[in-house]
C-alpha positions as CSV (number, residue, x, y, z in Angstrom):
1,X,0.0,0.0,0.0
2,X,1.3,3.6,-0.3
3,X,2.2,5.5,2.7
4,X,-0.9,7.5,3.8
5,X,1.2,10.9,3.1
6,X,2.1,9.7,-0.5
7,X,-1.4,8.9,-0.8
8,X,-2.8,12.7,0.5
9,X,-0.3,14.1,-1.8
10,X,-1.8,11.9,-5.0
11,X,-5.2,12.8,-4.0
12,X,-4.6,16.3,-3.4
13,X,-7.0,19.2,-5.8
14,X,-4.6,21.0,-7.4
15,X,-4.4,18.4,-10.2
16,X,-7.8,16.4,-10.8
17,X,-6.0,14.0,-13.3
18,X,-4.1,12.4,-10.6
19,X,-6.4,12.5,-8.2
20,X,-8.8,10.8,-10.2
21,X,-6.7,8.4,-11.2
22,X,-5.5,7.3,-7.8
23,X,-8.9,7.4,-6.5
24,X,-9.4,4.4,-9.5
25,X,-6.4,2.6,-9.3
26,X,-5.4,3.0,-6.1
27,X,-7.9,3.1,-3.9
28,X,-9.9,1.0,-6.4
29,X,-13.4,3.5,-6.5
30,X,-16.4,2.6,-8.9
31,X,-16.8,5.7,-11.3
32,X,-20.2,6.3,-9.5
33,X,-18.4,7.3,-6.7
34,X,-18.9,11.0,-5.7
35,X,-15.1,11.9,-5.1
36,X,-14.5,9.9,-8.4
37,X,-17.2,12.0,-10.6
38,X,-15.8,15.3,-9.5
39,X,-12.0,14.9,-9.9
40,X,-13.2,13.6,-13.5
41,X,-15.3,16.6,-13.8
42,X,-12.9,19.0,-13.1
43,X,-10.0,17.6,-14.7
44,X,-10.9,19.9,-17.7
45,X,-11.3,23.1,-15.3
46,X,-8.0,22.8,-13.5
47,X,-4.6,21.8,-13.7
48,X,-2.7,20.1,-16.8
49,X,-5.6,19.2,-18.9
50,X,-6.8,22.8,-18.8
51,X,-3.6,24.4,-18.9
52,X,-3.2,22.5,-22.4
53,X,-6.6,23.3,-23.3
54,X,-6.5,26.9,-22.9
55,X,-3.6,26.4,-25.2
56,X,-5.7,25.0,-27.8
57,X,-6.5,26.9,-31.0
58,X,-10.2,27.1,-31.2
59,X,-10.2,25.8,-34.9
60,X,-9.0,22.3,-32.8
61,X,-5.2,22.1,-33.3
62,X,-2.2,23.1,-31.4
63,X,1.3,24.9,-32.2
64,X,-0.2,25.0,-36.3
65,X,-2.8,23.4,-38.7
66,X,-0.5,22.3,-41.2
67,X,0.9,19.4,-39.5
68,X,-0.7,17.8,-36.3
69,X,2.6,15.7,-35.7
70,X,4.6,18.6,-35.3
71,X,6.6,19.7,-33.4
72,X,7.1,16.5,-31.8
73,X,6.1,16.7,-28.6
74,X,4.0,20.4,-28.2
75,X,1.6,19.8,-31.3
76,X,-1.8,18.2,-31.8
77,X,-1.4,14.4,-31.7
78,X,1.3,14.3,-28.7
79,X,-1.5,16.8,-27.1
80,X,-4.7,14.4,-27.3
81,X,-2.5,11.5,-26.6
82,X,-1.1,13.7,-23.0
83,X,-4.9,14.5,-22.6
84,X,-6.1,11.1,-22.6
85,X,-3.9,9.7,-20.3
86,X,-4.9,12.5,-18.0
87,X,-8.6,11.7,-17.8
88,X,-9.8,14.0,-20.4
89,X,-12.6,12.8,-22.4
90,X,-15.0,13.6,-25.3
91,X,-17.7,14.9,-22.5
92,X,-15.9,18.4,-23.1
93,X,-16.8,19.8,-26.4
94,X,-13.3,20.9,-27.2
95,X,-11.8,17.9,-26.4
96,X,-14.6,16.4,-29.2
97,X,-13.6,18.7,-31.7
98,X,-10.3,18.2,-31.9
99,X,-10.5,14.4,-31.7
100,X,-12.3,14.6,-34.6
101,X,-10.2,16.5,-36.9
102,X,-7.4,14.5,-35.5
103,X,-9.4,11.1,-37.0
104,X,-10.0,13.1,-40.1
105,X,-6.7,14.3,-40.8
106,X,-5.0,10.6,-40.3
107,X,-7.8,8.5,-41.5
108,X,-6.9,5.0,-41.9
109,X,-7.8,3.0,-45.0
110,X,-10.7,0.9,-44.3
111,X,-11.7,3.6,-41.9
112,X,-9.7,3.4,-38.9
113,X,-7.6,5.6,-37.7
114,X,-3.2,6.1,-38.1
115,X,-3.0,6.4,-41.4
116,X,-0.6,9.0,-43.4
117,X,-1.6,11.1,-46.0
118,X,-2.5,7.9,-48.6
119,X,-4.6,6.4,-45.7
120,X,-1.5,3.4,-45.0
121,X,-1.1,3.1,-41.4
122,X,1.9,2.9,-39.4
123,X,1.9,0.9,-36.6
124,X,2.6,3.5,-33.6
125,X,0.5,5.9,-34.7
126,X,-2.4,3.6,-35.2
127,X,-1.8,2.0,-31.6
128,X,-1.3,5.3,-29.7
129,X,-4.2,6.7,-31.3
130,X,-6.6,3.6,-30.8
131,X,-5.2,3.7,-26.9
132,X,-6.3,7.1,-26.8
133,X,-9.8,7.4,-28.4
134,X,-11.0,4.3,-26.0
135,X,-9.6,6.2,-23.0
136,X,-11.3,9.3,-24.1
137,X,-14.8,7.5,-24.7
138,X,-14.6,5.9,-28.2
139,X,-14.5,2.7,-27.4
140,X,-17.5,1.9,-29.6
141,X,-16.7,4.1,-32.3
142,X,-16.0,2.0,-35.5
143,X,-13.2,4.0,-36.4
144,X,-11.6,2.3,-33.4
145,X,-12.8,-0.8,-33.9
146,X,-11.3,-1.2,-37.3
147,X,-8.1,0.2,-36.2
148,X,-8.2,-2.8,-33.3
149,X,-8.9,-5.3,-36.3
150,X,-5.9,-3.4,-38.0
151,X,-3.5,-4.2,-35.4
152,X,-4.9,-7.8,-35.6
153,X,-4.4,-8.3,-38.9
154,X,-1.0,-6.8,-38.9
155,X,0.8,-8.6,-36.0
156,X,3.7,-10.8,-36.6
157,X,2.3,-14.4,-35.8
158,X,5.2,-14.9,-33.5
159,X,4.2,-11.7,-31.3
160,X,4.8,-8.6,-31.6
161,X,4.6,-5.9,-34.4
162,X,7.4,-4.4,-36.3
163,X,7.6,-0.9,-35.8
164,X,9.9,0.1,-38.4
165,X,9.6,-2.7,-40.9
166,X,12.4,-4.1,-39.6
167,X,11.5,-7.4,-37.8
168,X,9.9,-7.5,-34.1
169,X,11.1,-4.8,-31.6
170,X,10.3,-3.3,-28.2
171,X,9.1,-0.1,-30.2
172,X,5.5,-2.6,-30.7
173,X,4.0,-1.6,-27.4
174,X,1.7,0.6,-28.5
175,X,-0.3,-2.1,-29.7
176,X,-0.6,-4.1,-26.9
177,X,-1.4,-0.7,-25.0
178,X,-4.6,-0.1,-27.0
179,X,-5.6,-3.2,-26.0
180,X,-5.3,-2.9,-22.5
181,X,-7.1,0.0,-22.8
182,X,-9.9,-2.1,-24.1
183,X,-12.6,-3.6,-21.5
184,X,-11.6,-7.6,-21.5
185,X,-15.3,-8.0,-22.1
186,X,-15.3,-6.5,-25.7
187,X,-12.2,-8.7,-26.7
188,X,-12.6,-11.2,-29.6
189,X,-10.7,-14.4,-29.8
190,X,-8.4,-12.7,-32.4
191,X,-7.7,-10.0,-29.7
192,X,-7.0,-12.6,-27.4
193,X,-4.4,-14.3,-29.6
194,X,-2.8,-11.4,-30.4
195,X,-1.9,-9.9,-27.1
196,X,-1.5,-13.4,-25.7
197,X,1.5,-13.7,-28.3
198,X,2.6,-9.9,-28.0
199,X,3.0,-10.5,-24.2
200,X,5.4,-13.2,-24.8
201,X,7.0,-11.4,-26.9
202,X,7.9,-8.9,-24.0
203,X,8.0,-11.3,-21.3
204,X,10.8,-12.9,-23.3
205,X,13.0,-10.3,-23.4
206,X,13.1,-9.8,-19.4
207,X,12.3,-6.1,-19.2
208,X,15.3,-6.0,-16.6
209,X,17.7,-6.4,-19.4
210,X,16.9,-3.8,-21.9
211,X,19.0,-1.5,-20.5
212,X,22.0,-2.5,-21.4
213,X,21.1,-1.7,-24.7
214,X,19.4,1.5,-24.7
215,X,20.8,3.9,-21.8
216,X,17.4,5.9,-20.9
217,X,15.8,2.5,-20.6
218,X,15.8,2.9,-16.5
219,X,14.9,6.8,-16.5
220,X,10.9,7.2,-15.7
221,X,9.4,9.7,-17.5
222,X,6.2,11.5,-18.3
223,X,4.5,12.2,-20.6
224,X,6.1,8.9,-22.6
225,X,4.6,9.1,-26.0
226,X,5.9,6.6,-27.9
227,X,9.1,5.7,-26.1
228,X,9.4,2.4,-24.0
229,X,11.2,2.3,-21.0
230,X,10.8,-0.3,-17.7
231,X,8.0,1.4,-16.2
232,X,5.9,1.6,-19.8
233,X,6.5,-2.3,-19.9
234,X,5.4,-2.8,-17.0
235,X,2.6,-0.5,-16.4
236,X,1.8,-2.5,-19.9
237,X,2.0,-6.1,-19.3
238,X,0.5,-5.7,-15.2
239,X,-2.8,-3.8,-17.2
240,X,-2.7,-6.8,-19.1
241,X,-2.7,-9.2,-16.4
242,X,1.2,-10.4,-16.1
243,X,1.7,-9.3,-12.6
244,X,2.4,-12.3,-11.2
245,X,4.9,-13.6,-14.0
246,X,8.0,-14.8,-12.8
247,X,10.2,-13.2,-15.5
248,X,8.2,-9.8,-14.2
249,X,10.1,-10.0,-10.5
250,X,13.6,-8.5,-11.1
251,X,12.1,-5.4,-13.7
252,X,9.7,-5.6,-10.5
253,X,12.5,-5.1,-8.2
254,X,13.9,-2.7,-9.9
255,X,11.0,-0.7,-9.7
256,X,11.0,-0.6,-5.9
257,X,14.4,-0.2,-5.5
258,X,13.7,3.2,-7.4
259,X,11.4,4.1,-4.1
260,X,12.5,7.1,-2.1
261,X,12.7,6.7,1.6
262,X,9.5,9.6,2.0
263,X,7.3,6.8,-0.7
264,X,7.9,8.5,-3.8
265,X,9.6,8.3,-7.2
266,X,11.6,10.7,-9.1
267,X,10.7,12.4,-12.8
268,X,14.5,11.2,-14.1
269,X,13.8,13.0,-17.3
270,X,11.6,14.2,-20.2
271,X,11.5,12.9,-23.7
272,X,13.5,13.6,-26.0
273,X,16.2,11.7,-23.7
274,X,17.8,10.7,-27.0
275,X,21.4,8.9,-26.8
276,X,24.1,7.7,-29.3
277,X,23.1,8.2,-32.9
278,X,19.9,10.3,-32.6
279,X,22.1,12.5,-30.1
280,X,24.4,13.4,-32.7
281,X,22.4,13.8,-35.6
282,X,20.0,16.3,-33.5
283,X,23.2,18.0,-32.1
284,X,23.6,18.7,-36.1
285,X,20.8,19.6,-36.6
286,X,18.8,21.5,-33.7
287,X,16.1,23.0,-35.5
288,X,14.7,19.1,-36.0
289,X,15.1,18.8,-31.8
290,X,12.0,17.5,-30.7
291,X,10.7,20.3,-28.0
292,X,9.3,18.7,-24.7
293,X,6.1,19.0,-23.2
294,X,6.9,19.1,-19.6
295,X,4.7,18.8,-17.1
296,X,6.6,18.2,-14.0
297,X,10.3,19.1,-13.2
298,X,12.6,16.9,-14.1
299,X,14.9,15.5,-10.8
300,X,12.2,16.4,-9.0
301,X,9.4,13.8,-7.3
302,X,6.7,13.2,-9.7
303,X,3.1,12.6,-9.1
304,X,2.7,10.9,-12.2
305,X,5.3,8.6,-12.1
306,X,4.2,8.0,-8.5
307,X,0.9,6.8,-9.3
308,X,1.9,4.7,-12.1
309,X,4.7,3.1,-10.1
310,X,2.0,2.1,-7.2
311,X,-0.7,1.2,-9.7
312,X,2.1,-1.4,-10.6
313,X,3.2,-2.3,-7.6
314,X,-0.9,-3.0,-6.9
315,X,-1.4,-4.9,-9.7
316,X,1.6,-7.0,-9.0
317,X,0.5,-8.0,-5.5
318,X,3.0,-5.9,-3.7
């Protein structure tokens, strides 16, 4: 359980998205619950979801029209993807509007959703935004549902998805995330197969050992948006149900390890944390820098990363 004062600080006002979400997943409240229907209902009035809403242009976008992809990570798509995560839903009319010209303008072919500009989708894209629609509301919308029967049809049979069309990777979350996003209930056996073989796919690779091959791999972070690091894998794979896995224990470990003696966690950095290659070739070439979209100080303790450490921990029975 978290320490009582960790838990007042989570369910403090000042930021309805955490509150509400550690009133969820933490204290494990029905959405009819009173405190649970007005932290939802103010998430949009207060805090992080309304300081990016106020930032909003009231055509729908953010930062410019002309591309809702960038700048990575202050324009429209990393935006809704930041809002969703943070509670806000399709009940708030600007929220609405701009989830809809973000469908529109990456249409998927077939009539999903992640798709470029000749309607072909790409695998991230068409996770992260399924993942986000169903936590903003659309879980019934076919637009999702085809993009779920998208990510079906286009996993490797072994597990997994490649990202890059370059054979099965780590980068393949996303897939597995809109489906943990999904009630079990509305889950077809396909679904079922398909996560079933992406978890392996993960659980085989030990997310203890990752690091050793990509050096931000045991920095937390927040918002994440398409980067995978230990606590994305396993705030992943416990949502799925993989808690009690035995290859889970030492990425577990780790996890607690990363505890601070008052019960909290640390924000270790915000994306871009880029390394080797990518470093360099950004170093040439700043104007192409990805811009962050901070929300918490980095070095700092981190509600965010916090609640999503305990909401593992939970999950996993500890």
């Amino acid at each position: 359980m978290a320490p009582k004062s960790v838990l007042r600080w989570l369910l403090e006002p000042d930021q309805p998205s955490v509150r509400w979400r550690a009133l969820t997943q933490l204290e494990h409240r029905p959405a009819s619950d009173p405190d649970v229907r007005a932290a939802r209902a103010a998430i949009p009035a207060r805090g992080w979801v309304a300081d990016l809403l106020a930032s909003r242009d009231p055509a729908g976008w953010w930062v410019h029209e002309e591309s809702l992809y960038t700048p990575k990570y202050l324009s429209t798509n990393f935006v809704l993807l930041t809002i969703a995560d943070l509670g806000g839903d399709r009940s708030d009319a600007r929220i609405r509007a701009s989830v809809e010209l973000w469908a529109r303008r990456f249409a998927l072919a077939g009539g999903g959703v992640g798709g470029n500009s000749k309607g072909t989708g790409h695998h991230c894209i068409v996770g992260n935004m399924a993942r986000a629609m169903i936590q903003m509301g659309y879980a019934d919308d076919p637009r999702v549902r085809r993009s779920l029967e998208w990510l079906e049809e286009t996993a490797d049979p072994k597990g997994g998805w490649s990202c890059w069309g370059v054979g099965r990777n780590l980068d393949s979350w996303e897939g597995l995330s809109a489906f943990a996003a999904l009630p079990r209930a509305q889950w077809t056996a396909g679904m079922t197969r398909v996560v079933e073989r992406g978890a392996e796919f993960f659980l085989e690779r030990e997310l203890h050992r990752q690091g050793a091959k990509y050096a931000p791999w045991y920095r937390f972070h927040y918002p994440v948006h398409y980067y995978y690091d230990l606590l994305v894998g396993l705030e992943i794979l416990t949502a799925l149900g993989y808690g009690d896995d035995p290859r889970m224990r030492p990425a577990l470990d780790h996890l607690e390890s990363r505890r601070r003696r008052d019960g909290r966690w640390v924000l270790d950095a915000n994306h871009p944390d880029v390394v080797g290659p990518p470093a360099k070739w950004y170093a040439a070439h700043p104007g192409q820098r990805p811009r962050p979209l901070r929300l918490e100080r980095a070095g700092q303790p981190s509600k965010m990363v916090t609640l999503r450490a305990l909401t593992v921990l939970d999950r996993a029975g500890r």
